[in-house]
Jmol script that loads the backbone (N, CA, C; Angstrom):
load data "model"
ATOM      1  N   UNK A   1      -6.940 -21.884   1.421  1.00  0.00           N
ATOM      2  CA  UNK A   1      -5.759 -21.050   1.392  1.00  0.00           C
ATOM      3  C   UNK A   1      -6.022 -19.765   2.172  1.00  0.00           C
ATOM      4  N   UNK A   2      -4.740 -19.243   3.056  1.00  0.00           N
ATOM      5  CA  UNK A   2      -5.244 -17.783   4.072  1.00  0.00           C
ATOM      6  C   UNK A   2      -4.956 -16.958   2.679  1.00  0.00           C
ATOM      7  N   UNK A   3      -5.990 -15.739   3.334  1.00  0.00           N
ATOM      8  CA  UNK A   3      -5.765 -14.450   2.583  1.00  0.00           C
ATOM      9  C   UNK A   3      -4.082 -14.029   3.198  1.00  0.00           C
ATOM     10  N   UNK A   4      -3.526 -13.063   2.389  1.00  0.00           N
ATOM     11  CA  UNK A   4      -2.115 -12.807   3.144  1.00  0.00           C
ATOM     12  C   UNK A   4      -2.511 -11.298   2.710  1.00  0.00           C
ATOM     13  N   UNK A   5      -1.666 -10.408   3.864  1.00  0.00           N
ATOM     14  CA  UNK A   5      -1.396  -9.298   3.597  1.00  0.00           C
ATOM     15  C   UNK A   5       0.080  -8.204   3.802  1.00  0.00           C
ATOM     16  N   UNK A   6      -0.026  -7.640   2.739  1.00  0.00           N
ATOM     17  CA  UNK A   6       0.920  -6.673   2.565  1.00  0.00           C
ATOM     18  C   UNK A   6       1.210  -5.468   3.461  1.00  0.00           C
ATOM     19  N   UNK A   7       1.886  -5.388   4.731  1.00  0.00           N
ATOM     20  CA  UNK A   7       1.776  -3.867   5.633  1.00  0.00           C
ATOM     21  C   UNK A   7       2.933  -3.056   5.662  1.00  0.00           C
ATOM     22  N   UNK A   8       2.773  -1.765   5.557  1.00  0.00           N
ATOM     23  CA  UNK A   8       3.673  -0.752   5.053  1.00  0.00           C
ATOM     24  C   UNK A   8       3.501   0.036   6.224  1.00  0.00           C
ATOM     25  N   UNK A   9       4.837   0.701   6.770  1.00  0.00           N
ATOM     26  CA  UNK A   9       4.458   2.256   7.699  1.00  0.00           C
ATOM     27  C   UNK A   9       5.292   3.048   7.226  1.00  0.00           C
ATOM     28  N   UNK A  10       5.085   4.291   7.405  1.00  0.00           N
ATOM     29  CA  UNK A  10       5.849   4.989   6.927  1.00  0.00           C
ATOM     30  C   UNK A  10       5.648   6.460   7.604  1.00  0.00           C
ATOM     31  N   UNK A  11       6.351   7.273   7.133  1.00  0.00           N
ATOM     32  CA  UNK A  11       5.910   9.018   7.663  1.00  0.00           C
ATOM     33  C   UNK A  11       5.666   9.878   6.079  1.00  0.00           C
ATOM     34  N   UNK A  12       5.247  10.311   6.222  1.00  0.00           N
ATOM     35  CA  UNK A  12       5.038  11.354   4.955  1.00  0.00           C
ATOM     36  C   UNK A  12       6.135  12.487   5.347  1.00  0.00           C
ATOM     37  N   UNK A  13       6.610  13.154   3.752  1.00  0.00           N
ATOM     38  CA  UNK A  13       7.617  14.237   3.875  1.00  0.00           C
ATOM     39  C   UNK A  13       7.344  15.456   4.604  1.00  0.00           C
ATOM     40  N   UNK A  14       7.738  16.156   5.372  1.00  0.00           N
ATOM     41  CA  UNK A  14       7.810  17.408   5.793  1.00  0.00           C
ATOM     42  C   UNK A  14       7.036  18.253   4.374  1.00  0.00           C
ATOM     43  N   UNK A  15       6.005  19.083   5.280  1.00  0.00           N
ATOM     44  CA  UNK A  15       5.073  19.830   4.057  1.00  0.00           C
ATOM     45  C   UNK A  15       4.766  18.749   3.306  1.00  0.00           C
ATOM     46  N   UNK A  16       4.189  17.926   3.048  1.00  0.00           N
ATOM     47  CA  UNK A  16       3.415  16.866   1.879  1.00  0.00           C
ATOM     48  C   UNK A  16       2.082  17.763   2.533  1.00  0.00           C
ATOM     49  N   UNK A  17       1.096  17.247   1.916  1.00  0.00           N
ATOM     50  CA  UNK A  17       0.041  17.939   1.717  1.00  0.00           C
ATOM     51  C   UNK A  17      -1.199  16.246   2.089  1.00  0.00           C
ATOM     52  N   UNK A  18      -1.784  16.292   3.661  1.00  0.00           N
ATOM     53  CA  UNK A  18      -2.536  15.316   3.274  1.00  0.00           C
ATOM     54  C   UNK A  18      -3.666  15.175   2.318  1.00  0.00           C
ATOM     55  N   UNK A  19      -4.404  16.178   2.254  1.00  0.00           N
ATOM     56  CA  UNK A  19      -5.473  15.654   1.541  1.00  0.00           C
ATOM     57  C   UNK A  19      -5.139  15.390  -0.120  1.00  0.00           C
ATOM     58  N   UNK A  20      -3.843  15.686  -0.485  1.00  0.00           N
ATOM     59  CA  UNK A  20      -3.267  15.269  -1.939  1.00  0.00           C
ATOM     60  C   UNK A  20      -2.786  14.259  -1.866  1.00  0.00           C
ATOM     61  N   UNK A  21      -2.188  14.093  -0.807  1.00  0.00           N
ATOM     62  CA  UNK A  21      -1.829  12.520  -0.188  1.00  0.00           C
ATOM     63  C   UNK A  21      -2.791  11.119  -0.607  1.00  0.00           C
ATOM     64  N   UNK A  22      -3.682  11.807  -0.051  1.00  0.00           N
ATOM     65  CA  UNK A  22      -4.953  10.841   0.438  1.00  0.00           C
ATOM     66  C   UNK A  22      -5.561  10.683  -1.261  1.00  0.00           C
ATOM     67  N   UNK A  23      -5.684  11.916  -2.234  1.00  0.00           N
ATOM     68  CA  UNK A  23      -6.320  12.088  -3.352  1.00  0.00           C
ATOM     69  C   UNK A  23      -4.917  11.000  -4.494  1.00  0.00           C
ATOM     70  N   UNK A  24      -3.906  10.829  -4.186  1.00  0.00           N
ATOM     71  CA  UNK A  24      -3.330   9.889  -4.539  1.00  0.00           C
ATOM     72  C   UNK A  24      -3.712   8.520  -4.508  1.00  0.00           C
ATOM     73  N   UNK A  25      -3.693   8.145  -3.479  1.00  0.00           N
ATOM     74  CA  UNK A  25      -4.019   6.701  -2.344  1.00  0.00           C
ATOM     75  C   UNK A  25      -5.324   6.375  -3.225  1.00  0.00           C
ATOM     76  N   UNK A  26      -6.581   7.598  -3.339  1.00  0.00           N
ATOM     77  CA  UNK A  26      -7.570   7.101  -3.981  1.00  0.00           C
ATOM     78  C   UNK A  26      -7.569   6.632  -5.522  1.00  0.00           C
ATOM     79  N   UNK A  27      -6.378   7.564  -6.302  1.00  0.00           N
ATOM     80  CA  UNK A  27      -6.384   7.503  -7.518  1.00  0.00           C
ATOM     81  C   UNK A  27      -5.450   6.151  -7.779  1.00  0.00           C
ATOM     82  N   UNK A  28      -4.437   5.669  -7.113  1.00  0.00           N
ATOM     83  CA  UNK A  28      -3.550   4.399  -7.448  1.00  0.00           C
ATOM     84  C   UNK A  28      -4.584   3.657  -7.193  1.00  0.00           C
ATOM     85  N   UNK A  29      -5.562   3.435  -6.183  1.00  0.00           N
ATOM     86  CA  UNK A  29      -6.210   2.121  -5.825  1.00  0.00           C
ATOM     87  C   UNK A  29      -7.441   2.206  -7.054  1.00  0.00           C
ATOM     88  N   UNK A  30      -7.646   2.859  -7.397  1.00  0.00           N
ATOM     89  CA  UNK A  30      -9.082   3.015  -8.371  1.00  0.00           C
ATOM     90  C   UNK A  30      -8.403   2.649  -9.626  1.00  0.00           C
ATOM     91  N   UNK A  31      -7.380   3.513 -10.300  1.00  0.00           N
ATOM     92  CA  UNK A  31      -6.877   3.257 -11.276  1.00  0.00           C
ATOM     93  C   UNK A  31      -5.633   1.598 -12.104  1.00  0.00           C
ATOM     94  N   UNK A  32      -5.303   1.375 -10.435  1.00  0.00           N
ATOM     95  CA  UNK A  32      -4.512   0.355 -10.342  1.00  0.00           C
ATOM     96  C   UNK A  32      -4.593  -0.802  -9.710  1.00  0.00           C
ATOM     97  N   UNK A  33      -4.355  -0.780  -8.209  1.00  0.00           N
ATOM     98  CA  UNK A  33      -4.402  -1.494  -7.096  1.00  0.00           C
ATOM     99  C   UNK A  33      -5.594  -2.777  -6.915  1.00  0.00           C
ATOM    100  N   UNK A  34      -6.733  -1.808  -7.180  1.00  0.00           N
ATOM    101  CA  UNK A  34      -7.800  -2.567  -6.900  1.00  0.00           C
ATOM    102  C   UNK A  34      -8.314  -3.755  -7.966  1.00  0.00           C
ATOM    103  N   UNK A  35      -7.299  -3.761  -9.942  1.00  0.00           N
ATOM    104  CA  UNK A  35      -7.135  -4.294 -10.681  1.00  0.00           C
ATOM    105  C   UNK A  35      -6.301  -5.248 -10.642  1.00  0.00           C
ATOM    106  N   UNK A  36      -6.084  -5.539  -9.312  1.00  0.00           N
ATOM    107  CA  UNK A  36      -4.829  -6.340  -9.553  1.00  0.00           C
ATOM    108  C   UNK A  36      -4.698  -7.946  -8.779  1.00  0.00           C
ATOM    109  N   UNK A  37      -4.485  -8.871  -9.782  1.00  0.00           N
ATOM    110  CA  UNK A  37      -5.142 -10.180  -9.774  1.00  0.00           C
ATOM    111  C   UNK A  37      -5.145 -10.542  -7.765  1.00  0.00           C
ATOM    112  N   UNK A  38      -6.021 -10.867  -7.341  1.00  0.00           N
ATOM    113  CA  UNK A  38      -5.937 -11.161  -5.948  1.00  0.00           C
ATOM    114  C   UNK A  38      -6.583 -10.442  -4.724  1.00  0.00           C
ATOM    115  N   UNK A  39      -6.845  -8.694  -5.449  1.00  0.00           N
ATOM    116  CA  UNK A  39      -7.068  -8.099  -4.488  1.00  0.00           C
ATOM    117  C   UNK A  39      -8.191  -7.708  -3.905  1.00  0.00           C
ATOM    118  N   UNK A  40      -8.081  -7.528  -2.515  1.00  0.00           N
ATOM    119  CA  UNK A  40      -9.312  -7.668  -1.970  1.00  0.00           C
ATOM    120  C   UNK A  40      -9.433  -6.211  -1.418  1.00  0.00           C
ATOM    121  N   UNK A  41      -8.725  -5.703  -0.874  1.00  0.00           N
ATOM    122  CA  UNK A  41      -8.871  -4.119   0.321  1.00  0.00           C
ATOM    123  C   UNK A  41      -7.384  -3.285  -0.316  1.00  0.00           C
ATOM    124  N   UNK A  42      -7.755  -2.522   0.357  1.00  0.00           N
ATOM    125  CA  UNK A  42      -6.370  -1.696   0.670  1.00  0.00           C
ATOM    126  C   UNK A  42      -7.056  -0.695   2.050  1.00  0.00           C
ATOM    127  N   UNK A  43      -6.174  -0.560   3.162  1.00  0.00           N
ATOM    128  CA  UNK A  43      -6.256   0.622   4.144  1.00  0.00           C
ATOM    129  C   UNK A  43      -5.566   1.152   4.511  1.00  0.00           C
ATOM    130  N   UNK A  44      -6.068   2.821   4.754  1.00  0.00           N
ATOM    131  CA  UNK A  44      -5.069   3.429   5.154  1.00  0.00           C
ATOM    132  C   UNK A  44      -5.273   3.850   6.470  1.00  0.00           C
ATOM    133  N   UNK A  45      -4.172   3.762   7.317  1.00  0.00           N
ATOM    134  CA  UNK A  45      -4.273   4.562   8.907  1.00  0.00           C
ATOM    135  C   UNK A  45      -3.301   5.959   9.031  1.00  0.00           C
ATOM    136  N   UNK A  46      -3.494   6.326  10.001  1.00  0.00           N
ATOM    137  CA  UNK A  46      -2.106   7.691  10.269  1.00  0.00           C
ATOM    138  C   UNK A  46      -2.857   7.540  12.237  1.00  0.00           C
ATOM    139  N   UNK A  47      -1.439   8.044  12.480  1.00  0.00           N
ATOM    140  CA  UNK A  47      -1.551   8.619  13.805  1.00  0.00           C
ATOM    141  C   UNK A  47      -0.612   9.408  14.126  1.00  0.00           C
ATOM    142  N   UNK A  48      -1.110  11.060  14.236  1.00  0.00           N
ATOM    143  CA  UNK A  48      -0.210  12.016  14.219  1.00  0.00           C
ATOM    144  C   UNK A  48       0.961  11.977  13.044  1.00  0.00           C
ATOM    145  N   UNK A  49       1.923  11.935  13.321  1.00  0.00           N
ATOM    146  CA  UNK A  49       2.763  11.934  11.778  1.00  0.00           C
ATOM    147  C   UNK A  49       3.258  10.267  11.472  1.00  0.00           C
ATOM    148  N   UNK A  50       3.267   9.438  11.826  1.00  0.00           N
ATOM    149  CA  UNK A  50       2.908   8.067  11.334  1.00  0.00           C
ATOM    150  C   UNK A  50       1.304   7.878  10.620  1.00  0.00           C
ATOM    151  N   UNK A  51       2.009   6.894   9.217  1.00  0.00           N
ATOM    152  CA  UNK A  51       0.502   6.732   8.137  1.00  0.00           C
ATOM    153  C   UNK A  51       0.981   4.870   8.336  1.00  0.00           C
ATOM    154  N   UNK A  52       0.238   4.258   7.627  1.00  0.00           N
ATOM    155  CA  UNK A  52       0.944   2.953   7.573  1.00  0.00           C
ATOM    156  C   UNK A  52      -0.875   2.354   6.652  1.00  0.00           C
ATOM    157  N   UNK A  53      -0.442   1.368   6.094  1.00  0.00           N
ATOM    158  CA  UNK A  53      -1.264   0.928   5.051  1.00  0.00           C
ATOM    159  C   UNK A  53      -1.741  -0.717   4.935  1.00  0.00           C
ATOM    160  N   UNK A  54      -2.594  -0.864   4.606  1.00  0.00           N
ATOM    161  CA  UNK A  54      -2.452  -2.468   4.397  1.00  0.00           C
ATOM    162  C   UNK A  54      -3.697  -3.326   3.469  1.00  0.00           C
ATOM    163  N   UNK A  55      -2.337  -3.880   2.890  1.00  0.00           N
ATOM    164  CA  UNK A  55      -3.364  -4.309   1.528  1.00  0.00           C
ATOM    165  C   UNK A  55      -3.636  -5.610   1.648  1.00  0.00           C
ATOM    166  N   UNK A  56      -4.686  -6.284   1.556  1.00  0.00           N
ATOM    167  CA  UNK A  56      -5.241  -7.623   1.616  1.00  0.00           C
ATOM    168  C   UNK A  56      -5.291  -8.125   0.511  1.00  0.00           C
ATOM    169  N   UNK A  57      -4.909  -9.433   0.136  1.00  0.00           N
ATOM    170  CA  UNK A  57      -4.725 -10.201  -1.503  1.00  0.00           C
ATOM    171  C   UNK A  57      -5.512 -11.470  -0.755  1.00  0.00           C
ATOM    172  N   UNK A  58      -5.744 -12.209  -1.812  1.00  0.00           N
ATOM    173  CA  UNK A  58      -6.504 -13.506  -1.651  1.00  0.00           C
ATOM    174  C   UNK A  58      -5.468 -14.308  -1.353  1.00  0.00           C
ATOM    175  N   UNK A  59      -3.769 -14.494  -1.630  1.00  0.00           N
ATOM    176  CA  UNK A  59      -3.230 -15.634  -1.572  1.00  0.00           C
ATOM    177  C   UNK A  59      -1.424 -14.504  -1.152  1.00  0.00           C
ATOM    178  N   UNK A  60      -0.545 -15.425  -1.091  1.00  0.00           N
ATOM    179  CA  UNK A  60       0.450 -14.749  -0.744  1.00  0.00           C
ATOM    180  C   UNK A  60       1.302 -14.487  -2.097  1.00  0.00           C
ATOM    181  N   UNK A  61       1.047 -15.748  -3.003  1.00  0.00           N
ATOM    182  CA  UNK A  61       1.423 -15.197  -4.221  1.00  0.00           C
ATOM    183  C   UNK A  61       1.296 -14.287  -4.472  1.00  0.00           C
ATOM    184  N   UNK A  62      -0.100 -13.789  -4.789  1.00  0.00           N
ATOM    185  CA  UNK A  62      -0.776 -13.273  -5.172  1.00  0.00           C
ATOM    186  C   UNK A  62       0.029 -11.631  -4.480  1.00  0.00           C
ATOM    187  N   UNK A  63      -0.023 -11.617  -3.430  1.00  0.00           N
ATOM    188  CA  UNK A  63       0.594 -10.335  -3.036  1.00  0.00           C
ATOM    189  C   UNK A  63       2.063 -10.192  -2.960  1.00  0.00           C
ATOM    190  N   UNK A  64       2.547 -11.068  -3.078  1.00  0.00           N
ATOM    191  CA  UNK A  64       4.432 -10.860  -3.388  1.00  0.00           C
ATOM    192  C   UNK A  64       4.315 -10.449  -4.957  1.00  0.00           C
ATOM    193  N   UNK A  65       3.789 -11.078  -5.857  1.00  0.00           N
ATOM    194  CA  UNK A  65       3.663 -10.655  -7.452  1.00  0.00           C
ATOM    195  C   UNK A  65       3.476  -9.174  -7.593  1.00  0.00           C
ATOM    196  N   UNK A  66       2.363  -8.438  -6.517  1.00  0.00           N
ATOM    197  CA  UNK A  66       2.090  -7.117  -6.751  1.00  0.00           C
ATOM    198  C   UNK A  66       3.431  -6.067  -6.246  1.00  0.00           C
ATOM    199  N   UNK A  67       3.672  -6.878  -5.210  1.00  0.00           N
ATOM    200  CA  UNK A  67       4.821  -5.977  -4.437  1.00  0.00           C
ATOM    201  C   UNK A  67       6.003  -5.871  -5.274  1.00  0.00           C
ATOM    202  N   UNK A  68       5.975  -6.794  -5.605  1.00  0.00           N
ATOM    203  CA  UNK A  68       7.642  -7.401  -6.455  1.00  0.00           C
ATOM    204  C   UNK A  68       7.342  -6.121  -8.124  1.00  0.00           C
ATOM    205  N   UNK A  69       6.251  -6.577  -8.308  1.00  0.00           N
ATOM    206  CA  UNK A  69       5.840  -5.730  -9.571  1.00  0.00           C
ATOM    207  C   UNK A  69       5.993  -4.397  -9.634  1.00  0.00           C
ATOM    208  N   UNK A  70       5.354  -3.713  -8.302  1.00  0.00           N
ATOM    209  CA  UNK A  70       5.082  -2.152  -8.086  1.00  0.00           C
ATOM    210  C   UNK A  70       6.632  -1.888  -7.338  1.00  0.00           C
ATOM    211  N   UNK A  71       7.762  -2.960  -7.216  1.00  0.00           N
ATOM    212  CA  UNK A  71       8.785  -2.361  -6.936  1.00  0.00           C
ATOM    213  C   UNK A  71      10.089  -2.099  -8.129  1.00  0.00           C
ATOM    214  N   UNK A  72       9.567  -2.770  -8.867  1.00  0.00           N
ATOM    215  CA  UNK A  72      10.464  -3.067 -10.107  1.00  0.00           C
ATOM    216  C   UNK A  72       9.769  -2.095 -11.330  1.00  0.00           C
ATOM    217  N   UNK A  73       8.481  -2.019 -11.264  1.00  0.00           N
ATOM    218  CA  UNK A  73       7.854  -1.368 -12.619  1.00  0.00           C
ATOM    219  C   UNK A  73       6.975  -0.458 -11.895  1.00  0.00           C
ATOM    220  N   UNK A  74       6.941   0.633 -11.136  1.00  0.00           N
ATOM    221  CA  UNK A  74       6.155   1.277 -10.873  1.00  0.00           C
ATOM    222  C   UNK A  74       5.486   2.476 -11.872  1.00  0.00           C
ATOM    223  N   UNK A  75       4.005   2.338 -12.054  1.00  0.00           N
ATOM    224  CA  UNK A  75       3.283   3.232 -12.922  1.00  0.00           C
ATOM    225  C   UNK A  75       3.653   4.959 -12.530  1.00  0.00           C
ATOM    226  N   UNK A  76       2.849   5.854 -13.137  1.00  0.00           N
ATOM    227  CA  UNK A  76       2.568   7.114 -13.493  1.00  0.00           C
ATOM    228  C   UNK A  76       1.851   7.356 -11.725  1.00  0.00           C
ATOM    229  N   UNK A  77       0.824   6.473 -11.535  1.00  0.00           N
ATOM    230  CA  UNK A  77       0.151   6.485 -10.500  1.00  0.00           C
ATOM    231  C   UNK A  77       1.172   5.942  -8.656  1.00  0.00           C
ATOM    232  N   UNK A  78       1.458   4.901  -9.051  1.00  0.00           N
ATOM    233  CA  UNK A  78       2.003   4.849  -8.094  1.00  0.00           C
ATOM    234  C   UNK A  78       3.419   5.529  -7.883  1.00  0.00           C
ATOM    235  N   UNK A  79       4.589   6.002  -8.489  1.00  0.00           N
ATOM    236  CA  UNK A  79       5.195   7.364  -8.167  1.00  0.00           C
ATOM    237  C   UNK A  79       4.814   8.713  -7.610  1.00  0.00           C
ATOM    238  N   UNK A  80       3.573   8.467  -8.019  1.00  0.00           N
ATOM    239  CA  UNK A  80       2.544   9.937  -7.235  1.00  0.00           C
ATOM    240  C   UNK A  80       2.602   9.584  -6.333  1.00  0.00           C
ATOM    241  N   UNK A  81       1.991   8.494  -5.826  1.00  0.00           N
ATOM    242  CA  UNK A  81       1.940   7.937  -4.259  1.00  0.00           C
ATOM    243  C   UNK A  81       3.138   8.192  -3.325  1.00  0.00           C
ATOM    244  N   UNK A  82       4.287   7.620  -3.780  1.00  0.00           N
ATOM    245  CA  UNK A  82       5.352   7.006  -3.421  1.00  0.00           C
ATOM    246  C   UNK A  82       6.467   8.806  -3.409  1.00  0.00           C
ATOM    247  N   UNK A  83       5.845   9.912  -4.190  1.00  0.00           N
ATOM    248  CA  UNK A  83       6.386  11.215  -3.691  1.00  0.00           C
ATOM    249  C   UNK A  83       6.158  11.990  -2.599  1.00  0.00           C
ATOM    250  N   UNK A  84       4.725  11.656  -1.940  1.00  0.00           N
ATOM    251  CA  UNK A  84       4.771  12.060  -1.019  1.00  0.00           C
ATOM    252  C   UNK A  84       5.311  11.499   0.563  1.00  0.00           C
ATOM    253  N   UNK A  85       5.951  10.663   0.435  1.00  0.00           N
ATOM    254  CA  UNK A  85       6.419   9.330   1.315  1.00  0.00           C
ATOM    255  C   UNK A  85       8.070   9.559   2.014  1.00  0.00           C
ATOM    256  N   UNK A  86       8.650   9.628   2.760  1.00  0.00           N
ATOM    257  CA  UNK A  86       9.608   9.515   3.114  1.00  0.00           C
ATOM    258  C   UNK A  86       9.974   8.234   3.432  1.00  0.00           C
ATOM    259  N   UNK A  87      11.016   7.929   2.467  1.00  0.00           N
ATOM    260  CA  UNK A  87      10.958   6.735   1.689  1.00  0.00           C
ATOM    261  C   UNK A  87      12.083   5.876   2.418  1.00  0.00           C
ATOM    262  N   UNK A  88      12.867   6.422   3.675  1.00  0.00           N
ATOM    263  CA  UNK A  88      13.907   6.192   4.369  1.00  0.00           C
ATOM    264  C   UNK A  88      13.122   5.883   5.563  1.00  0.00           C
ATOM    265  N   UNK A  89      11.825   6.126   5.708  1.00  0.00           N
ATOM    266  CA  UNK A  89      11.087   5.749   7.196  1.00  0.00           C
ATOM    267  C   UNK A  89       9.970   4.715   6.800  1.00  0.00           C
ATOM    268  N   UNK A  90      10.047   4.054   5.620  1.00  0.00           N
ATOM    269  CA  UNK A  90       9.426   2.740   5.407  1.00  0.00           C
ATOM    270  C   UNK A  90       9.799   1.285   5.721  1.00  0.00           C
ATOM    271  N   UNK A  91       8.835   0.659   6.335  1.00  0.00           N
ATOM    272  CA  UNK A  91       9.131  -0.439   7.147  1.00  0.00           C
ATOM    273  C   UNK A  91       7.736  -1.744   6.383  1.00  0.00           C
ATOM    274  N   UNK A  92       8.343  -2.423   6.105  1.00  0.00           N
ATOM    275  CA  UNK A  92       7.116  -3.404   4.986  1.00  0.00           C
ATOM    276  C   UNK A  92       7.177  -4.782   5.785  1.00  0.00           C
ATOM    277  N   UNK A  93       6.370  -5.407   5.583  1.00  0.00           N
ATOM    278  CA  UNK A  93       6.457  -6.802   6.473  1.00  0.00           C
ATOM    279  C   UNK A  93       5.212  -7.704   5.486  1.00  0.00           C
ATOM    280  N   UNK A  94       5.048  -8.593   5.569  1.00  0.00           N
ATOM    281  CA  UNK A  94       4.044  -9.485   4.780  1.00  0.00           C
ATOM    282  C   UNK A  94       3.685 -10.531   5.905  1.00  0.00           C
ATOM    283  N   UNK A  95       2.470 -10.472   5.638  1.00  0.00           N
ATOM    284  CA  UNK A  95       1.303 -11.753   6.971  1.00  0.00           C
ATOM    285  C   UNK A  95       0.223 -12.317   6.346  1.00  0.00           C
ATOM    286  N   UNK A  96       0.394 -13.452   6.802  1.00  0.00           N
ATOM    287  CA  UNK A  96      -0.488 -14.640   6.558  1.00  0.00           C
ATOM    288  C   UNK A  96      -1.810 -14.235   7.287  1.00  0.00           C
ATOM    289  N   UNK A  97      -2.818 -14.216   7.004  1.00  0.00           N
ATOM    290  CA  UNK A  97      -4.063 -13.961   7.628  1.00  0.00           C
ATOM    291  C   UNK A  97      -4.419 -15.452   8.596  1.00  0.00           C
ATOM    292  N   UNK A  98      -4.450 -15.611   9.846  1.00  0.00           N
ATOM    293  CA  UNK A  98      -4.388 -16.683  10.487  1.00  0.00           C
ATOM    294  C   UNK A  98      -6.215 -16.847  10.642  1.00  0.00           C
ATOM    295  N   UNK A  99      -6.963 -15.677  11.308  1.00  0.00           N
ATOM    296  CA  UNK A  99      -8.296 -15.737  11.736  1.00  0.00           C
ATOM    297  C   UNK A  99      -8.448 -14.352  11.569  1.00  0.00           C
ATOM    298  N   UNK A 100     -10.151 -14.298  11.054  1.00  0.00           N
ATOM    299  CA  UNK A 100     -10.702 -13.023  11.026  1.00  0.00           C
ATOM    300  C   UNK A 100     -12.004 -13.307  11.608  1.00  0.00           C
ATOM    301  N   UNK A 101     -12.348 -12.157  12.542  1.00  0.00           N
ATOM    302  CA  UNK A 101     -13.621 -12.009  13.261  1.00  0.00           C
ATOM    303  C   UNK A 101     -14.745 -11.343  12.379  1.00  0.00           C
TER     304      UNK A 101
END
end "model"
wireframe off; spacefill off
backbone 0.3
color backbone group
């Protein structure tokens, strides 16, 4: 079975604060993310004011369940995340892992 992954871009709000940003990102994935049946990574990129993210699951189930979950029931932790986000410049897509080097 391919690993599948979850990819997000987005911009952060005018004045967000990266390194609280980033101290988020660490606290959802430690506290949450990284507990969660399937998962393998999470990364984060930015370039200039584009960030964009991408989380690796073992199966595609496996990562539609999380997405579907953290969109319907989102924790204490991931609302932290998801405040610093301009939430009108998010673009999500889901991929099958074909080959990895």
């Amino acid at each position: 079975m391919s690993k599948a992954v979850f990819f997000n871009s987005y911009k952060l709000k005018k004045g967000a604060s990266v390194p609280d940003f980033l101290k988020a990102v660490e606290n959802l994935n430690n506290e949450h993310i990284s507990k969660q049946k399937g998962f393998i990574s999470w990364q984060i990129f930015s370039s200039e004011n584009e960030w964009a993210d991408m989380l690796t699951f073992e199966t595609m189930d496996d990562v539609k369940a999380f997405e579907e979950n953290s969109g319907t029931n989102p924790n204490e932790l991931a609302l932290e995340f998801y405040s610093f986000i301009n939430l009108m410049s998010c673009k999500s897509r889901y991929f099958t892992v074909e080959k990895s080097f």
